[in-house]
N, C-alpha and C positions, 0 to 999 in steps of 0.2 A: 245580631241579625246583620246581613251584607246583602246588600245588591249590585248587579250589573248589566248594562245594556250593550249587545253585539248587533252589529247591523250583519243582513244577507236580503237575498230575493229566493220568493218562489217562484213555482214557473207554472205561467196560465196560457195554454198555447204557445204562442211563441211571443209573450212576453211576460215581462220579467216584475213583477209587484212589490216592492219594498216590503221584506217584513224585519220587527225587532224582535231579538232571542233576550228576553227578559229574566235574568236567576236569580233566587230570592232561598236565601240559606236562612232557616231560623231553626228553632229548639226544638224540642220533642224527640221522639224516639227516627232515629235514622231511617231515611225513605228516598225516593227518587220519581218524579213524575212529573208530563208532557201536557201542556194543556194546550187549547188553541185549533182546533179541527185538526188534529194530524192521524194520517193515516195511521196504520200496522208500520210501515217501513219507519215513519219516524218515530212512534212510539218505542221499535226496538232498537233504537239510537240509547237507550238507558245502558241494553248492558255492552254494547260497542264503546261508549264513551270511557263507562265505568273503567272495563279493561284496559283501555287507550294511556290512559291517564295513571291507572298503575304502572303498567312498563314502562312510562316513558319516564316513571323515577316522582313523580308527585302522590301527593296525599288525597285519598277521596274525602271530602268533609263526611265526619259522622255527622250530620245535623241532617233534617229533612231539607230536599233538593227541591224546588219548584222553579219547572221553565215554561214559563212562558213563548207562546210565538205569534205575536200580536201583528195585525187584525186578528181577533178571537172568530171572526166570520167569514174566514177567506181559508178554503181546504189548503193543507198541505201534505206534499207526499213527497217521497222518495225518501233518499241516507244525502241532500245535499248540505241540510242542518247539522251534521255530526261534530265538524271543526267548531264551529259558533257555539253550541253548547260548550262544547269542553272548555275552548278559552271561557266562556261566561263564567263557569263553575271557580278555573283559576282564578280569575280576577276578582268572582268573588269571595272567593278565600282566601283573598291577598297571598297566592305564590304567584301573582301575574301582579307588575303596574295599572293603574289607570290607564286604559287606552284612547286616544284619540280617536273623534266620532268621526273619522273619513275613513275609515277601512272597511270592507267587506269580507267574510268570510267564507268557504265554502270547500264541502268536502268528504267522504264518506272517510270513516274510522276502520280501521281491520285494529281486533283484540292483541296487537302486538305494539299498535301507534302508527302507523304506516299509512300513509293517504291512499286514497283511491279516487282516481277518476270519477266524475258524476254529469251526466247527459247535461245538456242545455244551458252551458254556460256560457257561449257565445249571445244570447238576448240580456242574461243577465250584466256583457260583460258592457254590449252598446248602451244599454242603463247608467249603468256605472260611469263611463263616457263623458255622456251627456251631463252627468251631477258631480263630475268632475273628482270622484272616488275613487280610491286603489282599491285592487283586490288581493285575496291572499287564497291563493289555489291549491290541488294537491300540484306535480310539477309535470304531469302528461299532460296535463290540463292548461298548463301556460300559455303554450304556442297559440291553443282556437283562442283563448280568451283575449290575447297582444291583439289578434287582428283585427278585433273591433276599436284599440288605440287606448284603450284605457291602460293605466299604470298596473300591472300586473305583476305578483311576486308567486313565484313557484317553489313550492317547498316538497319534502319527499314525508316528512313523518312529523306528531304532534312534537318532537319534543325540536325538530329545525325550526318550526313557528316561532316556538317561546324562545330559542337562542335566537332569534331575529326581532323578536318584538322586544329585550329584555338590552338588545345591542350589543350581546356578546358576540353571535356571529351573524351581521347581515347576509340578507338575499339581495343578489342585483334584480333590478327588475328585468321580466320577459322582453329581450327583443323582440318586437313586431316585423313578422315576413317581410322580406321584401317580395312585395304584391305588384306585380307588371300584368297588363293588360295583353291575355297572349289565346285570343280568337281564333288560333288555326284550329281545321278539324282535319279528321281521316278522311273523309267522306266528298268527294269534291264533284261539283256537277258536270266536269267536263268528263266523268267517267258514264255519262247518261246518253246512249245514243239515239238520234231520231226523237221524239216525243216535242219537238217543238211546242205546242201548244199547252202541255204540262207543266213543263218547265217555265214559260211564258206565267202561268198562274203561279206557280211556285214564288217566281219573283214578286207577282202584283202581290200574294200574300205576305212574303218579308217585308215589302217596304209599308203596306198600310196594317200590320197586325191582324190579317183578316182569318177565318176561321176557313178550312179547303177540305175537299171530300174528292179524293178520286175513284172513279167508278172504269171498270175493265175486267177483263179476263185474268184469270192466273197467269203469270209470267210475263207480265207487260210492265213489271217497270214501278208499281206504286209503291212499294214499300222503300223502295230503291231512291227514289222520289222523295218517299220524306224524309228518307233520314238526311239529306241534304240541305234541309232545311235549314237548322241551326247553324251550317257553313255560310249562309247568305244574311244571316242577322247579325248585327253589330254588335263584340263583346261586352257584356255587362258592366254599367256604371260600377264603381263601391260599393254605393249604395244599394244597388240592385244585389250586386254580389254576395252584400252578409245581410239581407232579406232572405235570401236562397238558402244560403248558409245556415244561418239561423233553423231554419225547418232540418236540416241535416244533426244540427247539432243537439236539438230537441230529440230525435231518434236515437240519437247516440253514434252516430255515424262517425268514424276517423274523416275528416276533413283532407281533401287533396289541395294544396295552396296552388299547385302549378294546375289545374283545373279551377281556381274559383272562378273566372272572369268568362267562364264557358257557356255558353247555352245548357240548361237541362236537356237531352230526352229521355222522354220515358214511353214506355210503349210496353203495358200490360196486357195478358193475355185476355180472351174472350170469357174465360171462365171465371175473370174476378169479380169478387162480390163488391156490394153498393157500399161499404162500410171500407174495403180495402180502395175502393178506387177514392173516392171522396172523405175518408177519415171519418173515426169516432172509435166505439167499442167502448166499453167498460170502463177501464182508465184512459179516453179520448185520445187518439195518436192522429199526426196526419196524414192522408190518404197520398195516391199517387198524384191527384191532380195538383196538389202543395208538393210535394214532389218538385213536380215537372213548374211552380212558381219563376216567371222570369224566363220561361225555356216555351218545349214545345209537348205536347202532350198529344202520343202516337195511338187509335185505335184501330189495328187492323183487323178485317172480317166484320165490322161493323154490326152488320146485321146478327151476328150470333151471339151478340151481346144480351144479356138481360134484357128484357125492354124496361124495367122496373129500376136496375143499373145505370142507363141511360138519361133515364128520367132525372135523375137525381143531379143529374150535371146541367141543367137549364138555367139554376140559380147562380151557380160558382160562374158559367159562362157569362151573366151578365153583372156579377156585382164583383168578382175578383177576389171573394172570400168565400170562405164557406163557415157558416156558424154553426158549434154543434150545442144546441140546450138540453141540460139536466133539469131538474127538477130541484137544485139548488147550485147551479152555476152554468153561466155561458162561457165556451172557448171561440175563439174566432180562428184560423187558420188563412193565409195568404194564399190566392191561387188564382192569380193573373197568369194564366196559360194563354198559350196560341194550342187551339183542337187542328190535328190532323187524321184525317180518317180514310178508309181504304175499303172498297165494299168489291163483290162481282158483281156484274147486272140483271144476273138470276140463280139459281137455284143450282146448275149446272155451272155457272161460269160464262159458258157461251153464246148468250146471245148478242146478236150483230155482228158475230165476229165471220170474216171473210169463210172460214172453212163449210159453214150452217151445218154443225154438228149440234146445236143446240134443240132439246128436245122438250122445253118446257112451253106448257099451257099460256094463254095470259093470265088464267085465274091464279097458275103457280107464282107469277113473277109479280102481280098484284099482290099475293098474300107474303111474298120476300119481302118485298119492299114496303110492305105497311108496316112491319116492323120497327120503321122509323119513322117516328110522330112526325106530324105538320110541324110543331113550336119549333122542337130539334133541329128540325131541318131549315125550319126557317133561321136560325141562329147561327147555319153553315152560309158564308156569305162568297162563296165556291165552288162549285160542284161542273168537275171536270171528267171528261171522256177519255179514258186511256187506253187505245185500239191497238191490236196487236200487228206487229210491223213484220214485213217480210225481213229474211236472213238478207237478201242482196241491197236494199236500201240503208240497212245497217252498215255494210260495210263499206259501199261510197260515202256514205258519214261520217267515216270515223276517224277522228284527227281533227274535226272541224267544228270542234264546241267549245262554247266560252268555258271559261272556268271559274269559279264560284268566288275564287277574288275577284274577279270584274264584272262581276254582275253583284256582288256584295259593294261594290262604289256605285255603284247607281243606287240601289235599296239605301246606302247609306246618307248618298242628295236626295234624293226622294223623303226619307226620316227628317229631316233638316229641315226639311220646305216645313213641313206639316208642324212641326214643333215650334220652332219660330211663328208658325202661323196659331195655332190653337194649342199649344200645351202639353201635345200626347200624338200616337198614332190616330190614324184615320179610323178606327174600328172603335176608338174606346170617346168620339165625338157624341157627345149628347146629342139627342132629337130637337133641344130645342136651338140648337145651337148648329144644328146639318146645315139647312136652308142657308141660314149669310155665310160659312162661310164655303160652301159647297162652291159658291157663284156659278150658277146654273145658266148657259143660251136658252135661250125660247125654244130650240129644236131641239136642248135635251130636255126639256120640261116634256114636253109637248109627246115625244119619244119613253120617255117612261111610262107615262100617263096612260098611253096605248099598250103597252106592255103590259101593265098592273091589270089593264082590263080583258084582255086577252088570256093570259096567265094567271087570273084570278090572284096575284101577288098580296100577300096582306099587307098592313101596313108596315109592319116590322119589316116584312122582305124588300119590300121597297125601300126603305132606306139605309137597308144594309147594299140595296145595289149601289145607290147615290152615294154611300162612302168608298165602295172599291171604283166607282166611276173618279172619283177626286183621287182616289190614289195613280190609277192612269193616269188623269191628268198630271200629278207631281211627278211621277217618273218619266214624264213628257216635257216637262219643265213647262208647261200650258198655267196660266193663271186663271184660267175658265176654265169649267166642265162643257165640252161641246159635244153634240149629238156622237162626235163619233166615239169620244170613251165611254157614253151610253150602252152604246151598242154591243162595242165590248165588253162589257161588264156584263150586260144580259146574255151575251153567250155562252159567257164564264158559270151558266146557273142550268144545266142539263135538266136537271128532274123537272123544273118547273116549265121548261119546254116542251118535256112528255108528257104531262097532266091533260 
């Protein structure tokens, strides 16, 4: 009888669980078999290994095979156990040494010995990291796994493993990218002419993290408008970076290094479903809004979304995750987004607009607009007017607007203030924690106060005003909130001026 223990992780969302690949060769008539919750994919890791392990010139033990993959109560899926079994199996049939217990393994098998790439090794690889373990990869796989910093060795087939674990021929380990911090976008806002007052909100919304809705006609500029967005927000920490990462590399996605330190955006269409925009399905994937994690998260045409689809986003908007529960396991997925949204302001597009070509009822532009709940809405702490400009005011315009690097160093003192002050943007300040450090004048007290009552403001909308009102105040360089970033702040909020 022989045993052996291989270390690897599964993958639970986008993190990574330690589990051991346990093999236990004893007597009896020759057999091979998986225990431990493993799906179909890992269970047919039996006859991937088997062949693996023949071509690459080793012996399969005639004895019965038993692998374990301990926690016996934690699912497992995919082909990322394939490497782990097989060295298990050699080592314990002494054609492998005794291995040292800081390695990791990971890897799918092809019947010839030949590695193949396996999704989600970047969570597994920040793990690894952190408990100060190497890994051992197939070698497509090296590069996402270096940039999380762990000691990574990339090999191409089962039998370069064992000529490197055995020291006949080392693998050097994976250089880790060089990772610079490189925030330019295509998209820049001095290409935005006129809309002064969009732009204005565009800003209040980068620097305090706040949620923005523009409402206009077709061809005015909103979509234009947000993708600008992620040009005025400061490029992602590291750490934000392979957070983000992380969810790409769980999909399977090839990773762009010269893009990590980028803003998301994502900006799905109206007809996606509740399950594609917010994640789950069958075997749990993450939706767009993890996706768009760290970034900006685009809905244009608002209202012709789902209302059911919609719905589903009031939790992620306020906890920054989204939880998906089975019936024997939770995934949690990451999805601190910034919501950009884009609506007309009826049913035609035109009303208010200068030409009065708009032909819709109130009862029409009522039932448009109910479409989007009170809660929802109250969770937009934005909601801006995008009028359509004449051709001749555009073009005494044009030449004369900032551009998104200079108005991205303001958002970026503004970010500063706030951080140094409370710990995070202005939007993600708890309720119980607004009041001190909002530091409110008596005439902005006094000024909302009339507002809430007049506007019927809930309480939640109210204090989403009082956080865009302190982000005025930061990008003012103001240590109070006074009456007048109040004011603006309630102007910045259309719908609830219409009610």
């Amino acid at each position: 009888m022989s045993f052996a223990l291989i270390r690897s992780r599964a993958q639970t969302g986008t993190e990574a669980p330690d589990v051991r690949v346990e093999v236990f060769l004893s007597g009896g008539l020759p057999g091979f078999s998986i225990v431990g919750m493993a799906e179909t994919a890992v269970k047919e890791s039996r006859d991937r290994v088997r062949g693996a392990i023949v071509s690459a010139g080793f012996r399969l033990p005639q004895q019965r095979i038993t692998v374990s993959l301990a926690p016996a109560d934690m699912k497992k899926t995919g082909s990322r156990f394939d490497l782990a079994i097989a060295i298990g199996i050699l080592v314990a049939s002494r054609q492998l040494p005794e291995l040292p217990d800081r390695t990791e393994f990971y890897g799918e098998l092809s019947l010839n010995g030949r590695l193949r790439h396996v999704p989600g090794l970047l969570p597994a690889a920040i793990a690894a990291r952190n408990e100060e373990l190497s890994m051992l990869v197939p070698r497509r796989s090296a590069a996402e796994a270096a940039l999380a910093g762990a000691v990574v060795y990339g090999a191409s087939s089962l039998l370069a493993v064992t000529a490197h674990l055995t020291g006949a021929e080392p693998i050097e380990p994976a250089s880790p990218p060089d990772l610079r911090s490189n925030g330019c976008c295509a998209d820049d806002l001095s290409d935005v002419q006129g809309q002064e007052t969009a732009k204005r909100a565009l800003e209040i919304a980068a620097a305090g993290g706040h949620n923005l809705l523009f409402i206009g006609p077709p061809g005015t500029g909103k979509t234009m408008l947000a993708k600008r967005l992620p040009g005025l927000l400061p490029p992602m920490s590291k750490q934000e970076a392979l957070q983000t990462a992380a969810v790409h590399s769980v999909l399977g996605e090839r990773l762009d290094v010269d893009r990590l330190f980028r803003r998301p955006f994502r900006s799905p269409h109206h007809t996606v479903s509740a399950i594609a925009l917010v994640g789950g399905g069958g075997s749990p994937r993450p939706g767009e809004i993890s996706r768009a994690h760290n970034g900006v998260l685009f809905l244009d045409e608002l209202p012709e979304f789902n209302r059911h689809t919609l719905e589903v986003l009031r939790e992620p908007i306020e906890a920054g995750e989204v939880c998906i529960s089975r019936a024997a396991y939770q995934l949690r997925f990451p999805s601190r987004f910034q919501l950009v949204a884009a609506m007309n302001p009826c049913p035609c597009g035109e009303l208010g607009d200068v030409n009065g070509r708009c032909g819709c009822s109130r009862d029409r532009v009522r039932a448009y607009r109910s479409r989007l709940s009170g809660p929802l809405l109250d969770r937009i702490d934005l909601q801006v007017d995008v009028a359509r400009q004449c051709l001749a005011s555009i073009r005494r315009g044009a030449g004369n607007n900032e551009s998104s690097a200079t108005v991205a160093e303001r958002v970026a003192d503004a970010r500063d203030v706030a951080l140094k002050r409370q710990g995070c943007v202005n939007a993600n300040v708890s309720g119980e924690m607004l009041e001190q450090l909002a530091q409110v004048q008596p005439g902005g007290w006094a000024l909302l106060e009339r507002a809430a009552t007049q506007f019927r403001l809930s309480t939640r909308a109210a204090y989403r005003v009082l956080r865009v009102s302190r982000t005025i105040a930061d990008l003012s360089a103001d240590h109070q909130v006074t009456e007048r970033h109040v004011a603006e702040a309630l102007s910045l909020r259309q719908l609830d001026r219409e009610t």
